[in-house]
C-alpha positions in Angstrom: 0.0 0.0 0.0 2.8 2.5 0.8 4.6 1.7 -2.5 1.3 2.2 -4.3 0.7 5.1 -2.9 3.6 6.4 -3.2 4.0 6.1 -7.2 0.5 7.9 -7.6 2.0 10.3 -6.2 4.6 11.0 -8.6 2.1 10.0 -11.6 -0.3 13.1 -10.3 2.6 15.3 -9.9 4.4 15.0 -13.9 3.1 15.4 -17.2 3.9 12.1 -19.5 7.1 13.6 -20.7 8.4 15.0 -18.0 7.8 11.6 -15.7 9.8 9.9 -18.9 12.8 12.2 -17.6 12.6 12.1 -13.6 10.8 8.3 -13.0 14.4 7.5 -13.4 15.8 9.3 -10.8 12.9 8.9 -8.2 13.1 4.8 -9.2 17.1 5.5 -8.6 16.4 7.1 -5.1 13.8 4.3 -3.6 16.8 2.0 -4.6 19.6 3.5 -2.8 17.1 3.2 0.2 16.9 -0.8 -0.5 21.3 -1.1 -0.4 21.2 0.8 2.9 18.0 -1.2 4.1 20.0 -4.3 2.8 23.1 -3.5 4.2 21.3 -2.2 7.6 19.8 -5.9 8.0 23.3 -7.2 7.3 24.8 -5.3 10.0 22.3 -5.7 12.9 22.2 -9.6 12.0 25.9 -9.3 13.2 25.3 -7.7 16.3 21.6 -8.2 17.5 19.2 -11.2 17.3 16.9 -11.2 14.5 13.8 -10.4 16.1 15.9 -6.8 15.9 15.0 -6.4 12.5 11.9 -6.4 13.2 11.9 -3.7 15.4 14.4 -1.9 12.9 11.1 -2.0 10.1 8.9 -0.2 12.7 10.9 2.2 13.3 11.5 2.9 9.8 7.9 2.6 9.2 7.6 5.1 11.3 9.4 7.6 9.9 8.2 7.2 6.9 4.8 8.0 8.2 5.6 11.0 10.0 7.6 11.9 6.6 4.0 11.3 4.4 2.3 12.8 7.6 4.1 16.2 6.9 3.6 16.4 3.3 -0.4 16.2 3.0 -0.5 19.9 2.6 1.4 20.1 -0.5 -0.8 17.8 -2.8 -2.2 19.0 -5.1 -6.4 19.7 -5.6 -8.2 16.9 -6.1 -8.2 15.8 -10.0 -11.0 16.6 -12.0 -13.9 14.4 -12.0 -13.1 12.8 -8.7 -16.3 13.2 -7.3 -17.9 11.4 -9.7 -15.7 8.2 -10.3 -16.8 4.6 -9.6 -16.5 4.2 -6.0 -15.4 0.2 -6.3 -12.4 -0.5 -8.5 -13.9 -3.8 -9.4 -16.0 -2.2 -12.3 -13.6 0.0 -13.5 -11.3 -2.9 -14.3 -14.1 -5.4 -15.6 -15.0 -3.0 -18.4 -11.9 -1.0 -18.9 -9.1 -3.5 -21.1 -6.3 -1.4 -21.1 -6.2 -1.2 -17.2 -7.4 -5.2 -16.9 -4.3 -5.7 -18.9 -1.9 -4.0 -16.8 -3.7 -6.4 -13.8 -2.8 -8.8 -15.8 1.1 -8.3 -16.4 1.2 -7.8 -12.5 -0.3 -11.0 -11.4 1.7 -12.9 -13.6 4.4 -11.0 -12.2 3.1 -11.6 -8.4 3.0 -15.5 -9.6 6.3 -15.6 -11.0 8.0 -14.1 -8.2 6.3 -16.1 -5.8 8.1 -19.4 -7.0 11.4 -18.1 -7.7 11.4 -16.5 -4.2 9.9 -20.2 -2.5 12.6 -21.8 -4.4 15.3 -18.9 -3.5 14.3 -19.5 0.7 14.0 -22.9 0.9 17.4 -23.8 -0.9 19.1 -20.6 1.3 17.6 -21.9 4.5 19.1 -25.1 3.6 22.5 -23.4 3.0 22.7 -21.3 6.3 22.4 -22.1 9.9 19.0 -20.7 11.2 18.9 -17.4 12.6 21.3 -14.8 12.4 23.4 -16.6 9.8 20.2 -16.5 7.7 18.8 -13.3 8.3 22.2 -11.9 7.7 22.6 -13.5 3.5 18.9 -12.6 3.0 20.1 -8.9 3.9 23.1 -9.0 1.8 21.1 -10.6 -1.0 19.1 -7.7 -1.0 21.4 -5.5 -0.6 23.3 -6.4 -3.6 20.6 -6.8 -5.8 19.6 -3.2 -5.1 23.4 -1.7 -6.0 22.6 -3.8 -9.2 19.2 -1.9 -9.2 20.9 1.5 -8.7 23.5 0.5 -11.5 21.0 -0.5 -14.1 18.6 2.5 -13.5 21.6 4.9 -13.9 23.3 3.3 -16.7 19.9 1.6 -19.0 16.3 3.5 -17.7 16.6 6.0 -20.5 18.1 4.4 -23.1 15.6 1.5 -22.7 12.6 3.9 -22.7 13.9 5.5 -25.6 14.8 2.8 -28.0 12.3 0.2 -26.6 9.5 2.0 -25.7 7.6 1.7 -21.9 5.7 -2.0 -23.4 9.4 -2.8 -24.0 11.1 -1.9 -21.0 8.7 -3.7 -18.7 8.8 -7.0 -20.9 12.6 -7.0 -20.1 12.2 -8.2 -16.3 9.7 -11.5 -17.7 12.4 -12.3 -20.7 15.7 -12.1 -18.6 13.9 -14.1 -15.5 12.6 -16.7 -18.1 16.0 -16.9 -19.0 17.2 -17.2 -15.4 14.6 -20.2 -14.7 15.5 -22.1 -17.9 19.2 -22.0 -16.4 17.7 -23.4 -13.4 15.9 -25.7 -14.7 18.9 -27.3 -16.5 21.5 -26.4 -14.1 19.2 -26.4 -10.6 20.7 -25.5 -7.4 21.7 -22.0 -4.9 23.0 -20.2 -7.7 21.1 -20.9 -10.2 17.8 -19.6 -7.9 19.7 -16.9 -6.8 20.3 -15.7 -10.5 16.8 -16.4 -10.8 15.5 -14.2 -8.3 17.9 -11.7 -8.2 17.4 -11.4 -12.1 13.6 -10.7 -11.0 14.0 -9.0 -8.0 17.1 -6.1 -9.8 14.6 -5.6 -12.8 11.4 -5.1 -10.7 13.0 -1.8 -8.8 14.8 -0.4 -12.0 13.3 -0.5 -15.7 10.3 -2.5 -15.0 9.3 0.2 -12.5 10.5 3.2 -15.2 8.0 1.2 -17.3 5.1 0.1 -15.5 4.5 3.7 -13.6 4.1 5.0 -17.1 1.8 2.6 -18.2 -1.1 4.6 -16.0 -0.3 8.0 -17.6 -3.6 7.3 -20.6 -5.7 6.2 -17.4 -7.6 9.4 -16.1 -6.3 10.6 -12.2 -10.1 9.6 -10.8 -10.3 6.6 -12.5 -6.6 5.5 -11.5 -6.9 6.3 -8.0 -9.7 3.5 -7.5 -8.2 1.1 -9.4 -4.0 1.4 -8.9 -3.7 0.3 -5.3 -6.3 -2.8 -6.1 -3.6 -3.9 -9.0 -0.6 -3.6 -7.1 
């Protein structure tokens, strides 16, 4: 819900082309938050037990609230025609096909990243001791895979949107994870589900997202506000 919210947010705020030029950056900024959360987890799985990190996720939680808290009185007036959009999302996205296409791409999505994270776990928690051992390579996974993040949004968002268009940039994350789990699948084992996910997991917070926020820009602000969160 946060993340969704969030990226309405920025949708509201830019015109098509301008969100083409800055997505990139704000995508670029939410992943430098994911090294540090990474590398955060990392570190406290050294020094405190791992029920810490839970605490560590309130507390960032928190923030972030406050943060969100603070900024209500610089949004903008409500969009034109919000009073009198459908008030259930289910509608909207029965009769509208561009939007139940977009559901679509994401629930595939959800699916595919559901197995390739099962299979990432369960061979990882066969790899390290329980616990802080544990805790401690899912934070440096994820830590990783967001410098890889940081490094593809910087070096490839634009030049991908440019030359392969928003439908383009978003099929990249499906064709290089296919290609991850057809590794797998002939060479199975940790590394090959770690390429797996991390394939998935690096593309999701750099093009796919340059991509997919762009995807709502046709879809009118009233109309997307009902029906965005529900398809996240």
């Amino acid at each position: 819900a946060l993340v969704s919210g969030f990226w309405s947010m920025v949708n509201e705020r830019f015109d098509p082309y301008t969100a083409r030029k800055v997505v990139g950056r704000i995508g670029a900024g939410a992943t430098a938050g994911g090294i540090a959360g990474g590398f955060l987890v990392w570190a406290a799985s050294r020094a405190l037990p791992p029920a810490a990190a839970v605490l560590l996720l309130l507390a960032m939680t928190a923030t972030a609230a406050v943060v969100l808290y603070a900024a209500r009185g610089s949004e903008h007036t409500r969009p034109a025609g919000a009073g009198t959009a459908p008030t259930l999302a289910l509608p909207l996205l029965a009769r509208n096909p561009y939007v139940r296409n977009i559901a679509l791409v994401v629930l595939l999505g959800a699916v595919v990243e559901t197995l390739v994270d099962f299979l990432f776990k369960g061979l990882a928690a066969g790899r390290f001791a329980p616990g802080a051992s544990l805790l401690g390579a899912f934070g440096a996974f994820h830590g990783v895979m967001s410098v890889v993040s940081l490094l593809l949004q910087a070096v490839a968002s634009r030049a991908a949107l440019r030359h392969l268009g928003i439908a383009g940039t978003v099929a990249l994350r499906p064709a290089l994870t296919a290609a991850g789990s057809i590794l797998g699948a002939a060479v199975p084992g940790f590394a090959t589900a770690t390429f797996a996910r991390g394939a998935h997991e690096s593309l999701t917070n750099s093009l796919f997202r340059s991509g997919y926020e762009l995807l709502y820009t046709p879809v009118p602000e009233a109309e997307k506000r009902r029906v965005k969160a529900l398809v996240d």
